[in-house]
C-alpha positions in Angstrom: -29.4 -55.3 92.0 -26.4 -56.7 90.1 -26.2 -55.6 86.7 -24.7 -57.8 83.5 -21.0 -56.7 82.4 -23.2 -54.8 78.9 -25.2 -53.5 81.8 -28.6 -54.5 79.8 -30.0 -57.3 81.4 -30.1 -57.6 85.5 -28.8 -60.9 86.8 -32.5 -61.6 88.0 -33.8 -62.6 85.2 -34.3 -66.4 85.1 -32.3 -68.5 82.4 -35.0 -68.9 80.0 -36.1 -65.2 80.0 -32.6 -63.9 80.3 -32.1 -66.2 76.8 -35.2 -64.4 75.5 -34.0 -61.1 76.2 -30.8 -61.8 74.8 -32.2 -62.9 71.5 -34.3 -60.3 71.6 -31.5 -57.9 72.2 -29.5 -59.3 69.4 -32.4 -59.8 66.5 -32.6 -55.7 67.3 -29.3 -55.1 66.6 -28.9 -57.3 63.7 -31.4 -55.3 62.5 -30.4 -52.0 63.5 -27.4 -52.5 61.9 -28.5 -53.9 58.8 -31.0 -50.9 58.2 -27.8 -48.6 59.5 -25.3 -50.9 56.8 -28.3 -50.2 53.7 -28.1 -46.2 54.4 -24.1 -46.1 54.5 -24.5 -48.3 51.5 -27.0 -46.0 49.8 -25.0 -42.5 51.2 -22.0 -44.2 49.5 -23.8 -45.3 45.6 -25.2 -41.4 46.1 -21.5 -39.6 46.7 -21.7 -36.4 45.3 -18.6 -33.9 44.4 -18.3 -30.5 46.8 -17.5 -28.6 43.9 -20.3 -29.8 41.8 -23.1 -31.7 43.2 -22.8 -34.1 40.3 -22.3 -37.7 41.2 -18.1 -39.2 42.2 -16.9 -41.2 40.1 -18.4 -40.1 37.0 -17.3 -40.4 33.1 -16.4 -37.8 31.2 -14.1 -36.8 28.2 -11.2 -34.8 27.9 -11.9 -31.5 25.8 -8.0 -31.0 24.1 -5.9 -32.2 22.9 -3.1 -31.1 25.4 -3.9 -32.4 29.2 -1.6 -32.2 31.8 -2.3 -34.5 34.6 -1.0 -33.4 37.5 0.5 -34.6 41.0 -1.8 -32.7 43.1 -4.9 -30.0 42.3 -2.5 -26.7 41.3 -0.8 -25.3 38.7 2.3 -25.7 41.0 2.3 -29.4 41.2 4.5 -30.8 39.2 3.0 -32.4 35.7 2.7 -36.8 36.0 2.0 -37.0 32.2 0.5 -35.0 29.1 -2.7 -36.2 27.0 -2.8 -35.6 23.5 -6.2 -37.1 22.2 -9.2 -35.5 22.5 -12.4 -36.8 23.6 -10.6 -39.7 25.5 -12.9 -41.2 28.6 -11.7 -41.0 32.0 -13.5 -41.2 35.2 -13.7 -38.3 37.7 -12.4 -39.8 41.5 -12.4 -36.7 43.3 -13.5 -32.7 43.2 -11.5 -29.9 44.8 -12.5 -26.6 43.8 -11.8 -26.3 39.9 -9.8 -29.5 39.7 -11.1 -32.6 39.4 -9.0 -36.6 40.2 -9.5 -38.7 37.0 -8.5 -42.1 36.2 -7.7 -43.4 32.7 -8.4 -46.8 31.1 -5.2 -47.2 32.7 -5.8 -46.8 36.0 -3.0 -44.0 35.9 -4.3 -41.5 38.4 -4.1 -37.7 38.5 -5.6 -34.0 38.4 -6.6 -32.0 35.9 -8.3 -28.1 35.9 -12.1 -28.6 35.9 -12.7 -26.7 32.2 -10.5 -29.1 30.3 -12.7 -31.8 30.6 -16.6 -32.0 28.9 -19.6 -33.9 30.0 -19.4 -35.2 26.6 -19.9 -39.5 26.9 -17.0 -41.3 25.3 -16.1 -44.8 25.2 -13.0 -46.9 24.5 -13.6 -49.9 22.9 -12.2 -52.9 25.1 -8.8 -51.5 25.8 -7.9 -54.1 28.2 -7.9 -56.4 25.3 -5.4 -54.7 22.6 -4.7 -57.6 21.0 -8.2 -58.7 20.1 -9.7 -58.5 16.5 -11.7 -56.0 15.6 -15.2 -55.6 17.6 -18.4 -55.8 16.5 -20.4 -52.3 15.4 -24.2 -53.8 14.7 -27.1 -52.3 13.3 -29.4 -53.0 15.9 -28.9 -53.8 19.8 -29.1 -57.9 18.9 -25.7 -60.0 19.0 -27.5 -61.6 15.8 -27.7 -58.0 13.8 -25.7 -57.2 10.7 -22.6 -56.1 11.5 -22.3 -51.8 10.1 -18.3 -51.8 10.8 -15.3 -53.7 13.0 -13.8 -51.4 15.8 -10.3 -52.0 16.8 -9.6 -52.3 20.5 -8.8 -48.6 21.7 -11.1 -46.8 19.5 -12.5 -43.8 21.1 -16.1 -43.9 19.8 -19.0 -41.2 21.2 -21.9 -42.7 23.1 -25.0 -41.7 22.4 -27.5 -44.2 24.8 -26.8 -47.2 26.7 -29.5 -49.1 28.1 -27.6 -51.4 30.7 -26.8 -54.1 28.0 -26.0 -52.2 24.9 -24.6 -48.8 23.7 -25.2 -46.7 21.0 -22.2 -45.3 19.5 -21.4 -42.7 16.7 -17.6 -43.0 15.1 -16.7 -41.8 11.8 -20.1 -41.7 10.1 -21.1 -45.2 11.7 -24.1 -45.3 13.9 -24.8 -48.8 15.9 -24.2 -50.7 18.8 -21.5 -52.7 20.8 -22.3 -54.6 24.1 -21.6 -52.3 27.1 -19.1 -54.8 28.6 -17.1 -54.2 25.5 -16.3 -50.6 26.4 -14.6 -48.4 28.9 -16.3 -45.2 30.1 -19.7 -46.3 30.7 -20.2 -48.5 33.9 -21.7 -52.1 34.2 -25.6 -51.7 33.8 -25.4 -48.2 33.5 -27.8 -46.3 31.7 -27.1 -43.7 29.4 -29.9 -40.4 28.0 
């Protein structure tokens, strides 16, 4: 019997049931990779860190006010450049061991030791935009709600909840909201305990 090049479908089929196995054939792949496309895809939303378990990338703050961030995950890598402010949001790319890739509003790229960074959620206020006026702080998640305070572009502010349209913040004795796409450290839609 002479077999097709793919080796699926013998040459004694007749045309009209060879064309049925072939869309057969390839309505079962389609969907075989689909359903195998929707598991990388949900594998890849539900990365986790080796050292951890908690979910890569992540937000959280840095805990001093002296960070080195470094070339590579050891004290013997040379040191890229030094934080000094507190309670500034990056995002967490990789884990290895006790030192952890971040990211800045930046997008400058490095690695820290693991215990100089807190789970603490922080939030710059549109940094991409430093030459904006003064944000928005409102009483209430509405755009139409009194305004509490202005917030300069940059302003590290801590979040308290974000509910995938607006975050509450807490800065300086003020305690409202700003629309999540105003900020960096909390993602797109992202909800916030």
């Amino acid at each position: 019997m002479a077999i097709w090049p793919h080796r699926f479908f013998p040459f004694s089929y007749s045309g009209a049931a060879r064309a049925r196995a072939l869309r057969a054939f390839f309505a079962a792949s389609v969907l075989l990779t689909g359903s195998l496309a929707g598991s990388f895809a949900a594998r890849a939303q539900q990365a986790v860190g080796p050292a951890t378990g908690l979910p890569v990338p992540r937000y959280v703050s840095l805990k001093s006010d002296h960070v080195n961030l470094r070339e590579g995950p050891s004290k013997d890598h040379a040191t890229k450049w030094i934080y000094q402010r507190a309670g500034l949001p990056v995002e967490i790319t990789a884990e290895y061991e006790t030192w952890r890739r971040i990211r800045d509003s930046e997008g400058a790229e490095g690695w820290v030791f693991h215990s100089l960074l807190s789970g603490k959620r922080t939030a710059l206020v549109a940094p991409w935009k430093k030459d904006a006026p003064p944000f928005p702080l409102r009483a209430e998640p509405d755009a139409n709600s009194n305004v509490i305070a202005k917030l300069e572009p940059g302003v590290i502010a801590s979040v308290k909840k974000c509910d995938g349209t607006w975050c509450r913040l807490k800065i300086n004795g003020y305690d409202g909201f700003m629309a999540q796409t105003n900020l960096w450290g909390v993602y797109p839609g992202e909800k916030v305990e």
